[in-house]
VOTIKOL-656152 format. One record per residue (C-alpha): residue in one letter; x, y, z. Coordinates in steps of 0.2 Angstrom, whole numbers, padded with zeros to 4 digits, always signed. Layout:
// residues N
AXYZ
...
This chain:
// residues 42
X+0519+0780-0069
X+0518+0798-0062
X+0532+0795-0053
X+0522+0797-0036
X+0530+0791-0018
X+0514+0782-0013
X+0522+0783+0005
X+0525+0799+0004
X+0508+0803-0002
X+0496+0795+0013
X+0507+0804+0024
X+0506+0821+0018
X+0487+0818+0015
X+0487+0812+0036
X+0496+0826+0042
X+0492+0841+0032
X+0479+0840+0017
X+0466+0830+0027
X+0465+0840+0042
X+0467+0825+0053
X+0480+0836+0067
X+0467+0849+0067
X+0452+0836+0069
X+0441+0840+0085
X+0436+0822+0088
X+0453+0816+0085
X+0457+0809+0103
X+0441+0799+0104
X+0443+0791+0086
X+0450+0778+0089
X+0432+0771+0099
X+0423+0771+0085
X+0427+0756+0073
X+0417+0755+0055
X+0412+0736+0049
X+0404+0734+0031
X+0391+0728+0037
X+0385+0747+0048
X+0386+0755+0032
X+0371+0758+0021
X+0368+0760+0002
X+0375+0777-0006
């Protein structure tokens, strides 16, 4: 419809809209796992 790589788009988002190479916590995130059930009400 807007003639939008979705691919394309999460990855750009990843490596440079969202700050994630920059991210200070980046090299421990991957020990920290979110279930449904940990989150609360909005």
């Amino acid at each position: 419809m807007y003639c939008v790589d979705g691919d394309l788009l999460a990855r750009q988002y990843k490596q440079h809209i969202s700050g994630f190479e920059d991210w200070e916590l980046r090299d421990t995130a991957e020990e920290y796992v979110l279930f449904p059930e940990n989150i609360g009400p909005t």
